[in-house]
N, C-alpha and C positions, 0 to 999 in steps of 0.2 A: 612388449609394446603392441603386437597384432591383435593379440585377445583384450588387451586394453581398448583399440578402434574395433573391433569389434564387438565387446559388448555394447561400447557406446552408440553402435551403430544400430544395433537388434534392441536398446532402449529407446530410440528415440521414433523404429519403425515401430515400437509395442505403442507408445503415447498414440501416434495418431493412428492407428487401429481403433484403438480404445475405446468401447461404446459410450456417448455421454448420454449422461443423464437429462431427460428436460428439468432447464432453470426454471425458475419462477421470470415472469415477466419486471416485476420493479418486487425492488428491496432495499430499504431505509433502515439505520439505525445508528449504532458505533462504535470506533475502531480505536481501541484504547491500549496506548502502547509508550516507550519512549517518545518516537517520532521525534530527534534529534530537540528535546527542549519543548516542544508543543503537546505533550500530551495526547487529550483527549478529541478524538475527528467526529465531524456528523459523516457517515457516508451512504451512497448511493448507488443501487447496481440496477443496469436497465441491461437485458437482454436483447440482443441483437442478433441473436439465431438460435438453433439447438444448444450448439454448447459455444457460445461467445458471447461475451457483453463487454459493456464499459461500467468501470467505476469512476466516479467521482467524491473525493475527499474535502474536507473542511477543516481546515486544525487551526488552532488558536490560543492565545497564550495574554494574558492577562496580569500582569504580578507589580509588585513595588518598583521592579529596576529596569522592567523590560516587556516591551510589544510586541506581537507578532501575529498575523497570519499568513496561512498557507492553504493552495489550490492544488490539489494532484489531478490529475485523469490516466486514468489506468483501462488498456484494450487487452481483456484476458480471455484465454481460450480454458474452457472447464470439461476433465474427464470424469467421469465416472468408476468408484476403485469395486463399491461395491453398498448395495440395499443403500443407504443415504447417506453415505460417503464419496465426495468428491475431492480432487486435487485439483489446482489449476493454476497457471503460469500468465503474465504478462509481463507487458513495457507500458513504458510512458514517461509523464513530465507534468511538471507546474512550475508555478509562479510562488513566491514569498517576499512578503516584508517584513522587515523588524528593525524596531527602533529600542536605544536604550539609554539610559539617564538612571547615572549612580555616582558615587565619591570611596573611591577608595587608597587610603594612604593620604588622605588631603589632595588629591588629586581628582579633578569632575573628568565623567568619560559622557560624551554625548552624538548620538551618531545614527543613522538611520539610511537603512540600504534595503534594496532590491536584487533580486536574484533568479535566476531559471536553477531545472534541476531537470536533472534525465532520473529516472527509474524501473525498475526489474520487482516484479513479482511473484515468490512461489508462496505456497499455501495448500493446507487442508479445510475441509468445510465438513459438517453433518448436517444436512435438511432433514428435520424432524418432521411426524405426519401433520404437525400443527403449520401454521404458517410463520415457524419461526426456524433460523437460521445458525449457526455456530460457526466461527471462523479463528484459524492458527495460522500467521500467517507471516514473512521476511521480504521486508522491502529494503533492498541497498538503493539510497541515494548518491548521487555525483551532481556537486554544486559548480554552477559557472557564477562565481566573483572573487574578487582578491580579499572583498572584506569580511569574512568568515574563514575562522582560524583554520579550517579543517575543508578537501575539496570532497570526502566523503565520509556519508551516515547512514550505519545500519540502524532498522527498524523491526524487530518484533513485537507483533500486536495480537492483540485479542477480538475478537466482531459479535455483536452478536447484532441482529436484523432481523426486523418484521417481514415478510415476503407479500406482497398484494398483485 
C-alpha cells in the first residue's frame, strides 16, 4: 500500500513538473466519437496560457425518433510527453436536450427533457508541423436528471482540428 501512495505521489509531482509545450492559440474542428448517442461534435480550443485552455463542444443528433443537443466546456491543462506529443487532463460540464417521438409495441413514447452534466477529461494529442492537430481522447459523463435511464456515460473519441 505505501509504494502504491507513493508512486502515485512521485506521478502526479512528474505531471506538473512537466515541460509543456506551446499550444496553438484557437483550434476548430471535430470530435467524433460515441458521445453517449450524439455522435459527431464541432469543437473548439482557445488557449488560455502556456499549457491551459478551454474547450468547447457542440454535438447533435438528428434521426427519425429522436432530438438532441448538447454543450460541453472543458478547462484542460496540457503537458508535453515529447517532439509533438502531448497529454492533457480536464473537468467541466454542459447542458443537453433531447426530445423523442417513436411507437413501439403499439405503444407512442413522447417526451423531451433537459439536463446538466459534470465531466472529466484525459487524452493524447500529436501537433503536426502543419497547422493541423490529432486527438485520442476519454470523457466520463455524470447526468443530473431522473429522465435518462443511465446517471453515467463514457465517451471515447477521435479529434482532428485546424490550429490558427
Amino acid at each position: 500500500m505505501k509504494k502504491l501512495i507513493l508512486s502515485a505521489i512521485m506521478l502526479v509531482g512528474l505531471a506538473f513538473t512537466a515541460q509543456a509545450q506551446e499550444i496553438s492559440k484557437n483550434a476548430i474542428g471535430l470530435r467524433l466519437g460515441d458521445n453517449d448517442g450524439f455522435g459527431g461534435e464541432i469543437t473548439y480550443q482557445r488557449a488560455l496560457s502556456d499549457n491551459n485552455r478551454l474547450e468547447l463542444d457542440l454535438g447533435w443528433r438528428n434521426s427519425k425518433d429522436v432530438d438532441a443537443i448538447k454543450l460541453a466546456g472543458l478547462y484542460q491543462w496540457v503537458w508535453n510527453i515529447d517532439g509533438g506529443f502531448n497529454w492533457y487532463a480536464g473537468v467541466g460540464g454542459g447542458l443537453a436536450n433531447s426530445s423523442y417521438d417513436y411507437n413501439r409495441g403499439g405503444q407512442r413514447y413522447d417526451d423531451s427533457y433537459t439536463y446538466l452534466f459534470a465531466a472529466g477529461d484525459i487524452g493524447i494529442e500529436y501537433n503536426f508541423d502543419i497547422p493541423l492537430l490529432l486527438s485520442l481522447d476519454f470523457r466520463p459523463e455524470v447526468y443530473f436528471t431522473d429522465k435518462v435511464n443511465k446517471d453515467f456515460g463514457p465517451d471515447i473519441a477521435l479529434g482532428i482540428k485546424y490550429q490558427f
